[in-house]
PATOR-628342 format. One record per residue (C-alpha): x, y, z. Coordinates in nm, 3 decimals, padded with zeros to 5 digits. Layout:
BEGIN
{u->X	v->Y	w->Z} $
...
END
This chain:
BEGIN
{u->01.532	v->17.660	w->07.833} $
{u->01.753	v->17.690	w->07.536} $
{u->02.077	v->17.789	w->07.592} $
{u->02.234	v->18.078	w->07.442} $
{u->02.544	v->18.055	w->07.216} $
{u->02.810	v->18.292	w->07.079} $
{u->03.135	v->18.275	w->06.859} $
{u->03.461	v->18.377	w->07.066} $
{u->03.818	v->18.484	w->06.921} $
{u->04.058	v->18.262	w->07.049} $
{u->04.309	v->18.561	w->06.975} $
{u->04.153	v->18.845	w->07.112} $
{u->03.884	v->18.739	w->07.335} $
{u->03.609	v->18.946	w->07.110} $
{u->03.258	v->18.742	w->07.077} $
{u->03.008	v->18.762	w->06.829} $
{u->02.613	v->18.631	w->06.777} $
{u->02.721	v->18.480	w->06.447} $
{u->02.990	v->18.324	w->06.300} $
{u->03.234	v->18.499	w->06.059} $
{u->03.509	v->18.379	w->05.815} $
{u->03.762	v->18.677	w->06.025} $
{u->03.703	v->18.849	w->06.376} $
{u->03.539	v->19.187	w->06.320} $
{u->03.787	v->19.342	w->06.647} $
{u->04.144	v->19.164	w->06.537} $
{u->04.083	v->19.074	w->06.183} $
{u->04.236	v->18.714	w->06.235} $
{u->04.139	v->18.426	w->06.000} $
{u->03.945	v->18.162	w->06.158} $
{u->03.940	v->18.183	w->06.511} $
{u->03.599	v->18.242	w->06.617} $
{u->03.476	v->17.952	w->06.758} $
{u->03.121	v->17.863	w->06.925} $
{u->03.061	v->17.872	w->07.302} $
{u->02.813	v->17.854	w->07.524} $
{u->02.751	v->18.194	w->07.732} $
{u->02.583	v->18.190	w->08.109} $
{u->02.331	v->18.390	w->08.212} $
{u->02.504	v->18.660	w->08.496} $
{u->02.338	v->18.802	w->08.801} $
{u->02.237	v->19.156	w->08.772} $
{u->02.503	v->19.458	w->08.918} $
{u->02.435	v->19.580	w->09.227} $
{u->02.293	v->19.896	w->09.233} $
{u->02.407	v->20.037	w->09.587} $
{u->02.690	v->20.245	w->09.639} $
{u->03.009	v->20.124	w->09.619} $
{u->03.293	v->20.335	w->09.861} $
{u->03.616	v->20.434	w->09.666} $
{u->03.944	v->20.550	w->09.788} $
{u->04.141	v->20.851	w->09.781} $
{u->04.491	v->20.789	w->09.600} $
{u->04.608	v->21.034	w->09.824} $
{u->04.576	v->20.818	w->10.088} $
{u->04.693	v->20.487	w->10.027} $
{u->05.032	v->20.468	w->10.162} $
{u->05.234	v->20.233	w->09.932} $
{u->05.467	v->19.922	w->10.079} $
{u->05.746	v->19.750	w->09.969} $
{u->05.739	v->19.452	w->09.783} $
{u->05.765	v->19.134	w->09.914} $
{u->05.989	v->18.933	w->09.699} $
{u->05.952	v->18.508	w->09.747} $
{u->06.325	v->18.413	w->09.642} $
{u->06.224	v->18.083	w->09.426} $
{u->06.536	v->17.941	w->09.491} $
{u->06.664	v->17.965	w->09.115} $
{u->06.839	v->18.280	w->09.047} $
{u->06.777	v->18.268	w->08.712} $
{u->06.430	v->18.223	w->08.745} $
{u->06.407	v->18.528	w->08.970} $
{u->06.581	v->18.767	w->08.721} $
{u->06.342	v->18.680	w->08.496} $
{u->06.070	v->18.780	w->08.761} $
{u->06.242	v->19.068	w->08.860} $
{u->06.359	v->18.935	w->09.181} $
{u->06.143	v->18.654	w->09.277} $
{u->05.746	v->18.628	w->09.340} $
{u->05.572	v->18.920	w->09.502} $
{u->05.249	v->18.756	w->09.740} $
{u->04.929	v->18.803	w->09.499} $
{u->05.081	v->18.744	w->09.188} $
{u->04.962	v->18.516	w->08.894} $
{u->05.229	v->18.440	w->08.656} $
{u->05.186	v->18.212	w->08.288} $
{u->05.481	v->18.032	w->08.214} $
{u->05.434	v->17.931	w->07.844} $
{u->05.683	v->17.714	w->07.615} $
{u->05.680	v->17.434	w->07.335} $
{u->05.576	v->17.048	w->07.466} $
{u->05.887	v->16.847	w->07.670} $
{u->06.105	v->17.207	w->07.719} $
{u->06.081	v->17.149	w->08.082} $
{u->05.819	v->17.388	w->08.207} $
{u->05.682	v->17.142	w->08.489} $
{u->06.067	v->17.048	w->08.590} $
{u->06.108	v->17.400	w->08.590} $
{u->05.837	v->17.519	w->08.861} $
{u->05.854	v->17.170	w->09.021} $
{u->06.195	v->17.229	w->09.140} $
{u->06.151	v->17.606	w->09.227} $
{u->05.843	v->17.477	w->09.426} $
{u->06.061	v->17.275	w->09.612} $
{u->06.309	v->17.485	w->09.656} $
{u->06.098	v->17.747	w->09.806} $
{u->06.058	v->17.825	w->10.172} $
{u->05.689	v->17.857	w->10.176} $
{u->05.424	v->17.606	w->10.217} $
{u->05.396	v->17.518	w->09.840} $
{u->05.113	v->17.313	w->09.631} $
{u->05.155	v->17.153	w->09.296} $
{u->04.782	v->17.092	w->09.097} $
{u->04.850	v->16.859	w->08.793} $
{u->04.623	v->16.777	w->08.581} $
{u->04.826	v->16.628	w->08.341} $
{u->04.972	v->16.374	w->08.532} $
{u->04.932	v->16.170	w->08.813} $
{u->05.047	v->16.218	w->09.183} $
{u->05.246	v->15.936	w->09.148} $
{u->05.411	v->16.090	w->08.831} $
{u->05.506	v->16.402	w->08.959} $
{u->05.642	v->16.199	w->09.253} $
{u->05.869	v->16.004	w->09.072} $
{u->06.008	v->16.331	w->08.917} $
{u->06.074	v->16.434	w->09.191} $
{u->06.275	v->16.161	w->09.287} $
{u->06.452	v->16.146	w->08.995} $
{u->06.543	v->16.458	w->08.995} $
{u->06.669	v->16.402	w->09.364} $
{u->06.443	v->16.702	w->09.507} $
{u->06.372	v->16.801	w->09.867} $
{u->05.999	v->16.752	w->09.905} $
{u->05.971	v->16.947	w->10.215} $
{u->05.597	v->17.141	w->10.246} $
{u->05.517	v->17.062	w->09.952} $
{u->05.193	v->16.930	w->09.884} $
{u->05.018	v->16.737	w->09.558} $
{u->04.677	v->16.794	w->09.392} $
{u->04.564	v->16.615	w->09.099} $
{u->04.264	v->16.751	w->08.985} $
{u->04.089	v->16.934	w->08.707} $
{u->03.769	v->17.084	w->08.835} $
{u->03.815	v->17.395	w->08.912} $
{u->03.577	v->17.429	w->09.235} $
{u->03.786	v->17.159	w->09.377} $
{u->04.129	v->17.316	w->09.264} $
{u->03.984	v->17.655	w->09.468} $
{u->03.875	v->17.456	w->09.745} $
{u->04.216	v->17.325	w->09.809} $
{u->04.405	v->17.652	w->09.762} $
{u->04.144	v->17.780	w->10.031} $
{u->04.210	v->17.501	w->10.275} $
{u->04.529	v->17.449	w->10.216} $
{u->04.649	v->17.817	w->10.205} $
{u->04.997	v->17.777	w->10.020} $
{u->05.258	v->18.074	w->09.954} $
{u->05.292	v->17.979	w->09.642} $
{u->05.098	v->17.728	w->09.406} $
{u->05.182	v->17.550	w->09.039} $
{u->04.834	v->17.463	w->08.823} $
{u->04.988	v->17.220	w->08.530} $
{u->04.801	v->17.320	w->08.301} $
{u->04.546	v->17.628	w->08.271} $
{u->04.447	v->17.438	w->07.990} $
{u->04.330	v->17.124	w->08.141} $
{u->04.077	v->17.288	w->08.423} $
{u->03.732	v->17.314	w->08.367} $
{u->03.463	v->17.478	w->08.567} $
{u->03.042	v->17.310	w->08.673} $
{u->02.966	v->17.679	w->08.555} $
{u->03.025	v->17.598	w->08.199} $
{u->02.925	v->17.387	w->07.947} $
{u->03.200	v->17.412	w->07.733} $
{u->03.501	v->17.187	w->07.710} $
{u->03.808	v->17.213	w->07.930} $
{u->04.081	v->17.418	w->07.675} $
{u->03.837	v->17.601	w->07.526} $
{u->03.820	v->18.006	w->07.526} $
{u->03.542	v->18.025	w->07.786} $
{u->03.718	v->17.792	w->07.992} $
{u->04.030	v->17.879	w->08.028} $
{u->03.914	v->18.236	w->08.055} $
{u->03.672	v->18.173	w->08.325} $
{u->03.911	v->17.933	w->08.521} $
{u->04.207	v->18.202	w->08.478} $
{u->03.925	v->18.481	w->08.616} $
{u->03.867	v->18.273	w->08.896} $
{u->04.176	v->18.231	w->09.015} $
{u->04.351	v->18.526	w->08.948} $
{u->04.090	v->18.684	w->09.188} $
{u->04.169	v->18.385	w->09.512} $
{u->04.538	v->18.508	w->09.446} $
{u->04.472	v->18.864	w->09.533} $
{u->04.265	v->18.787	w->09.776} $
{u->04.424	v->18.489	w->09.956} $
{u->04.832	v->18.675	w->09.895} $
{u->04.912	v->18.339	w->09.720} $
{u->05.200	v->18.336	w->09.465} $
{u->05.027	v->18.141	w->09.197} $
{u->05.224	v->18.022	w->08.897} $
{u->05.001	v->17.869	w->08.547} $
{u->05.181	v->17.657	w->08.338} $
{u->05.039	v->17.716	w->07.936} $
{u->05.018	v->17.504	w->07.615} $
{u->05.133	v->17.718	w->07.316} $
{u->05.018	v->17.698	w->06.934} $
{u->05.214	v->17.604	w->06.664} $
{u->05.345	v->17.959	w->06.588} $
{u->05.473	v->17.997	w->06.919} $
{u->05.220	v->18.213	w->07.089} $
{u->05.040	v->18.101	w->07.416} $
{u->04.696	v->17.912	w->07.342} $
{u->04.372	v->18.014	w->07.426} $
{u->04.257	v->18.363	w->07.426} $
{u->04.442	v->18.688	w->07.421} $
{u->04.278	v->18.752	w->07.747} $
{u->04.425	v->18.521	w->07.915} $
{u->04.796	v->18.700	w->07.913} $
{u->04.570	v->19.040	w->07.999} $
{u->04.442	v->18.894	w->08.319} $
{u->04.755	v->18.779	w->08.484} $
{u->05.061	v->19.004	w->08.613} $
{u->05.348	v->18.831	w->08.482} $
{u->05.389	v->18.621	w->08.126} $
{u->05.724	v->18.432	w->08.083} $
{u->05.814	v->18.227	w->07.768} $
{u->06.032	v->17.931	w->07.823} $
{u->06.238	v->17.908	w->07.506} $
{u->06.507	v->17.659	w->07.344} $
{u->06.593	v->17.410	w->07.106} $
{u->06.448	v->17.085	w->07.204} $
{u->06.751	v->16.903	w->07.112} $
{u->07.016	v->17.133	w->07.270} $
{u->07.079	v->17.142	w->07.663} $
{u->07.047	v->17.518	w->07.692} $
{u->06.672	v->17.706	w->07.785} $
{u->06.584	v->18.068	w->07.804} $
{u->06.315	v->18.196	w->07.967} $
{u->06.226	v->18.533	w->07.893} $
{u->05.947	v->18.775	w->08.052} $
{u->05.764	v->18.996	w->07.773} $
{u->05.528	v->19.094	w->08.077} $
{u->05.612	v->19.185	w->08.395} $
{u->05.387	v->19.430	w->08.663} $
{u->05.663	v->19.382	w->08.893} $
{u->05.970	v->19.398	w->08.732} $
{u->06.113	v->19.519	w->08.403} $
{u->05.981	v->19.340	w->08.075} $
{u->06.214	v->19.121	w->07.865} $
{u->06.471	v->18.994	w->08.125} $
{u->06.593	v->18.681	w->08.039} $
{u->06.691	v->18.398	w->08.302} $
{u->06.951	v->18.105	w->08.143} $
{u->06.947	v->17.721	w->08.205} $
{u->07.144	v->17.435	w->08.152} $
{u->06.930	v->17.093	w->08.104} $
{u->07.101	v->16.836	w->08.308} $
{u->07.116	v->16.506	w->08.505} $
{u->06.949	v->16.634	w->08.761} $
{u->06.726	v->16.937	w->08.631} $
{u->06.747	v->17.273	w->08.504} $
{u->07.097	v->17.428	w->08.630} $
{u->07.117	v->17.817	w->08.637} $
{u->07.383	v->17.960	w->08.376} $
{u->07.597	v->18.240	w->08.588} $
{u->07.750	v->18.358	w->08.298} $
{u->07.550	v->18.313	w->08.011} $
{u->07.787	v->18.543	w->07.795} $
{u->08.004	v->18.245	w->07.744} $
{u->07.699	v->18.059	w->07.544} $
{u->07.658	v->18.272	w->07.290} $
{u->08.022	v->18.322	w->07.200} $
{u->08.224	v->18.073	w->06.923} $
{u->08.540	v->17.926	w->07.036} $
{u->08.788	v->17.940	w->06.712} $
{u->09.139	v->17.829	w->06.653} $
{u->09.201	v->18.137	w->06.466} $
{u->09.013	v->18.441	w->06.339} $
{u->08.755	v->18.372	w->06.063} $
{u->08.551	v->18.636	w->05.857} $
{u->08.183	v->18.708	w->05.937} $
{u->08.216	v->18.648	w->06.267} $
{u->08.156	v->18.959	w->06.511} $
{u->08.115	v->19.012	w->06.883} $
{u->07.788	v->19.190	w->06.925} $
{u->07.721	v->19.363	w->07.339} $
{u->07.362	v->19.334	w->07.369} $
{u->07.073	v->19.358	w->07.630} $
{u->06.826	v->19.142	w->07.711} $
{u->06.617	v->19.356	w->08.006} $
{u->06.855	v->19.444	w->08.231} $
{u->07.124	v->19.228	w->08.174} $
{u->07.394	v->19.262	w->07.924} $
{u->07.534	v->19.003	w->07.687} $
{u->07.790	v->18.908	w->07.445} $
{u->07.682	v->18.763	w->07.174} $
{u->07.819	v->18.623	w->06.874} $
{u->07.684	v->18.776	w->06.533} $
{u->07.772	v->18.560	w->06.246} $
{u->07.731	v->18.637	w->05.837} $
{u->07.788	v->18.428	w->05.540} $
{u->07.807	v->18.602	w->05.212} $
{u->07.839	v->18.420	w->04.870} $
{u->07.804	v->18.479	w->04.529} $
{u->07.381	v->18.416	w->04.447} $
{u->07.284	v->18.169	w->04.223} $
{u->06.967	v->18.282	w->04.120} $
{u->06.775	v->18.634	w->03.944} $
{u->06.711	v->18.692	w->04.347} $
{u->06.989	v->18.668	w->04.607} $
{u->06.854	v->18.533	w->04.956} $
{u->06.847	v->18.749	w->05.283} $
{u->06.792	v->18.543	w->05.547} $
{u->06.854	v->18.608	w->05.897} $
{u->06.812	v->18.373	w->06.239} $
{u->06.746	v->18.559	w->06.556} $
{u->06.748	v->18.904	w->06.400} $
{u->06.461	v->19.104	w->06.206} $
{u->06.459	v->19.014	w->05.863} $
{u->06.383	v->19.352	w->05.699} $
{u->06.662	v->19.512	w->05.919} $
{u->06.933	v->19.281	w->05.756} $
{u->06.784	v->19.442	w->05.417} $
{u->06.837	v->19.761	w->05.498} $
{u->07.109	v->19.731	w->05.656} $
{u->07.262	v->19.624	w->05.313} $
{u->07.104	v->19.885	w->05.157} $
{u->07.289	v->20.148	w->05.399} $
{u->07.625	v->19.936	w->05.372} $
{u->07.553	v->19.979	w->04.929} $
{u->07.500	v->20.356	w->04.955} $
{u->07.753	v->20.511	w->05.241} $
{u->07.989	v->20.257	w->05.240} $
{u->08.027	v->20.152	w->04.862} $
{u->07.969	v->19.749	w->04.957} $
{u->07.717	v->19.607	w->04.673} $
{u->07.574	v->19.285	w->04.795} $
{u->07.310	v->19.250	w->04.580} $
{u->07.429	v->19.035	w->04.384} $
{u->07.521	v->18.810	w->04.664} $
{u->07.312	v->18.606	w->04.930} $
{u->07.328	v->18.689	w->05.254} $
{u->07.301	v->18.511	w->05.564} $
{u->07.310	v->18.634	w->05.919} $
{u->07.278	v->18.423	w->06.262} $
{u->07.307	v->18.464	w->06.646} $
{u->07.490	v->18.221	w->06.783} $
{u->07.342	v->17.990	w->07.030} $
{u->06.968	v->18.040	w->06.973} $
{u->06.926	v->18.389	w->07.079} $
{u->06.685	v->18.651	w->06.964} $
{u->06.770	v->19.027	w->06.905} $
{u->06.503	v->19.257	w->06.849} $
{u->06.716	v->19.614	w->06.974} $
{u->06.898	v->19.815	w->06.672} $
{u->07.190	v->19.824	w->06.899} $
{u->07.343	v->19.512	w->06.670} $
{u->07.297	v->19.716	w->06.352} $
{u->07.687	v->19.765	w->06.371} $
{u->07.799	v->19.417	w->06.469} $
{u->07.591	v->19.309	w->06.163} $
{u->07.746	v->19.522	w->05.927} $
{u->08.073	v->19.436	w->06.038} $
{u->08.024	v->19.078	w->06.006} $
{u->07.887	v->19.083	w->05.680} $
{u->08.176	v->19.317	w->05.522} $
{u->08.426	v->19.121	w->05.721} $
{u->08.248	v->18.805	w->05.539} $
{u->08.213	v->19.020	w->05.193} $
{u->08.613	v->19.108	w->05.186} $
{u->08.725	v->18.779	w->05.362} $
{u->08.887	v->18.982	w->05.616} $
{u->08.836	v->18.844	w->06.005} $
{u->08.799	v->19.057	w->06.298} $
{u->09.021	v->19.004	w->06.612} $
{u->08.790	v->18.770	w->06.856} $
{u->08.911	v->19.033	w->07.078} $
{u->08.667	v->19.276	w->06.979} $
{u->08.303	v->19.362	w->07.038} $
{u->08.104	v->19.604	w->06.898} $
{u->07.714	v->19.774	w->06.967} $
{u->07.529	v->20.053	w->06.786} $
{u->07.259	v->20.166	w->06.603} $
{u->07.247	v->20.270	w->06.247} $
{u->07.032	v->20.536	w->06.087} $
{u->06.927	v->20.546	w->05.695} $
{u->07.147	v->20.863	w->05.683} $
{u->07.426	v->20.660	w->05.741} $
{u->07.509	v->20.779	w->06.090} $
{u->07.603	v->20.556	w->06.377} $
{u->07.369	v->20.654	w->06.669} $
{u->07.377	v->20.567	w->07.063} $
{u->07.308	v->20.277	w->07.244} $
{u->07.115	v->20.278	w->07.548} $
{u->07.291	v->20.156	w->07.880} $
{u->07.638	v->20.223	w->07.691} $
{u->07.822	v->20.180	w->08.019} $
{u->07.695	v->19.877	w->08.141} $
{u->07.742	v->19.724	w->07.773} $
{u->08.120	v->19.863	w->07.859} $
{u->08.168	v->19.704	w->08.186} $
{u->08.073	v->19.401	w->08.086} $
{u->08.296	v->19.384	w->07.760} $
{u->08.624	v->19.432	w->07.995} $
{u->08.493	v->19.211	w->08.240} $
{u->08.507	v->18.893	w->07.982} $
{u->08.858	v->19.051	w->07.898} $
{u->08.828	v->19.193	w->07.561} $
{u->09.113	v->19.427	w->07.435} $
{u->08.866	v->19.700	w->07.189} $
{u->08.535	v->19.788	w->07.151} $
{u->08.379	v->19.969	w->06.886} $
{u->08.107	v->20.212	w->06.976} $
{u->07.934	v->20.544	w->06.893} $
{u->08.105	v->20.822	w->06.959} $
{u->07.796	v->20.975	w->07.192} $
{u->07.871	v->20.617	w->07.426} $
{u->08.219	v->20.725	w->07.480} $
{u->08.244	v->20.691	w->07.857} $
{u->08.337	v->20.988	w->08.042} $
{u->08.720	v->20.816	w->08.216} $
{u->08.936	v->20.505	w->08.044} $
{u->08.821	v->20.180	w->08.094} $
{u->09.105	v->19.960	w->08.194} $
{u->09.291	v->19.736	w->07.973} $
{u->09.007	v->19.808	w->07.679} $
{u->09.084	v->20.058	w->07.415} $
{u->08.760	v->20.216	w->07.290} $
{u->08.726	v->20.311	w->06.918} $
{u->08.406	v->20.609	w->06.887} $
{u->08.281	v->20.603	w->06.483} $
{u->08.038	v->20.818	w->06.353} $
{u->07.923	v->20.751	w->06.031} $
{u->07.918	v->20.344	w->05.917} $
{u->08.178	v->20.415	w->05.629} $
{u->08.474	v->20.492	w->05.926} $
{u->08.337	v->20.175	w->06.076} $
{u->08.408	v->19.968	w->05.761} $
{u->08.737	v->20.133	w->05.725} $
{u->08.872	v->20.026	w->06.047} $
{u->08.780	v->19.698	w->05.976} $
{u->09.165	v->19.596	w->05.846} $
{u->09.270	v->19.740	w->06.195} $
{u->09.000	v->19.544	w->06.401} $
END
């Protein structure tokens, strides 16, 4: 019998009977690829009970502490029973060092599938990185009947597959990695982990622009998708949830690369801030949030006199086209002209900011670099800024607040709708309005 074929969108999951330069659902360029598609058994045609809402009586969740606290902020306060969770970052970041140690670390009966490595390699690991074995038990395997049979007998708490990418199932004809597969294998065991109440973890390759390989499915199925992110060459890693079904989206957990493994960072505040001898212009304390948590971070601009018919804007760790207009607000309420200068805008220590609630800090940092005029390392700053000029809220002023005095700064500038209702202690709080007051209170700041 010949077997039947189809082209499937390793972006979107979308399949097709022929084979087209761009998928007709997501539009991207080149991604169908050709699979090979299984007959399924018919639906069954009885009559399938439902349940009243009404009557489902919800519980409490169940949170499995993994040991790590960082690791648990960023999964909203540890692993809930059922839950399938894709860990995703660049090759040699540390994701398997990562949920190897929180496996051992855990209280619960624990399994660790490889099927990258070796038992022996992931043993050695493990010894190097001086780790209580404990329950913990090995699997190195890449059929995925097998992999199931094991969870089934062996009935862990919580379980690691390294990689999603590497398991293939006898269903299939395809090759292990491709969209079919790791679809089908992801399928499979999302559905033992709600059954079974196992905590299962899936380590993921990424592409080249960043993004979690395979198809777009795959981050669909499971309940929890966590980016482990970092600069390869420094000792710092960030791993940030942009899912989460069971806690809030875009917390961010902080680690230290060491010796001996990844080391949570308490105060993570302290990273992203520049120690100087003295005050130096462009350089502006920004109080940000990442989820829940709120940071200090250092926003740093460079402006200088262009050298070409086009000045540069370029900006690392903040939105691009916000920097532009940014300027183009600063040029039109505040009477700064940049444009004939390049700009350049960075967050310290490898950070990304996507809320507008830095709009001020950049400003500041940028006419502070503009008029060579520093601002007191004393200070921080947050708020948004509107095309009108205005200088709009913040969400979560007070926690932003609380955790400026806490790392003992002397003023904070904010928007006057943040001003908190009683005085902060020690911190004198300056409310602006309008981004031209801002700049003029930048000789006093």
């Amino acid at each position: 019998m010949k077997r039947k074929t189809a082209y499937v969108c390793s972006e979107c999951g979308a399949s097709a009977l022929q084979w087209f330069g761009a998928c007709p659902s997501c539009g991207a360029a080149g991604t169908l690829s050709e699979t090979v598609t299984e007959r399924g058994s018919s639906a069954s045609k009885g009559k399938i009970p439902t349940v009243a809402l009404a009557e489902l009586q919800p519980r409490e969740l169940e949170r499995i502490p993994s040991g790590m606290a960082e690791l648990d902020r960023a999964l909203g306060g540890g692993l809930v029973p059922g839950q399938v969770a894709l860990l995703g970052g660049d090759p040699g970041i540390g994701k398997s060092t990562l949920l190897l140690q929180a496996l051992s670390s855990i209280s619960r009966a624990g399994l660790y599938v490889t099927g990258e490595e070796s038992a022996e390699q992931v043993a050695m690991r493990a010894r190097r990185l001086a780790l209580d074995p404990g329950g913990m038990r090995l699997l190195a395997e890449t059929q995925l009947e097998r992999v199931l049979g094991a969870l089934e007998g062996a009935r862990p708490g919580v379980a690691v597959i390294d990689s999603i990418q590497t398991l293939w199932s006898e269903a299939l004809q395809s090759a292990p990695g491709s969209v079919a597969q790791v679809r089908e294998c992801a399928a499979q065991l999302t559905r033992h982990a709600k059954r079974a109440g196992t905590a299962l973890l899936l380590i993921g390759h990424v592409t080249k622009e960043g993004a979690i390989a395979g198809p777009r499915v795959l981050e669909h199925i499971v309940d929890t998708v966590l980016y482990f992110e970092g600069d390869p060459h420094s000792s710092f890693r960030l791993v940030r949830a942009v899912k989460n079904r069971f806690g809030a989206v875009n917390e961010l957990g902080v680690f230290a690369m060491t010796e001996s493994g990844l080391k949570g960072v308490s105060n993570p505040s302290r990273l992203f801030l520049s120690s100087h001898e003295k005050p130096v212009p462009g350089s502006c304390v920004l109080a940000t949030l990442e989820g829940t948590r709120p940071l200090l971070v250092e926003i740093q601009a460079l402006v200088d006199a262009a050298h070409s018919p086009n000045p540069r804007r370029l900006s690392v760790g903040l939105e691009q086209n916000r920097l532009a207009m940014l300027l183009a607000v600063l040029h039109r309420h505040a009477g700064i002209a940049t444009w004939e200068q390049d700009v350049f805008v960075n967050a310290v220590g490898g950070v990304r900011i996507a809320e507008p609630a830095a709009d001020l800090a950049v400003c500041l940092a940028v006419v502070s670099s503009f008029s060579d005029k520093p601002i007191s390392p004393r200070v921080a700053v947050f708020g948004e800024i509107g095309l009108a000029g205005e200088v709009r809220p913040a969400q979560r002023g007070q926690d932003r607040l609380r955790e400026i005095a806490k790392l003992g700064f002397e003023k904070v500038v904010i928007p006057k709708s943040n001003l908190p209702k009683g005085k902060i202690v020690g911190l004198e709080i300056v409310a602006v309005e309008r981004i031209d007051r801002a700049v003029q209170l930048l000789r006093d700041l």
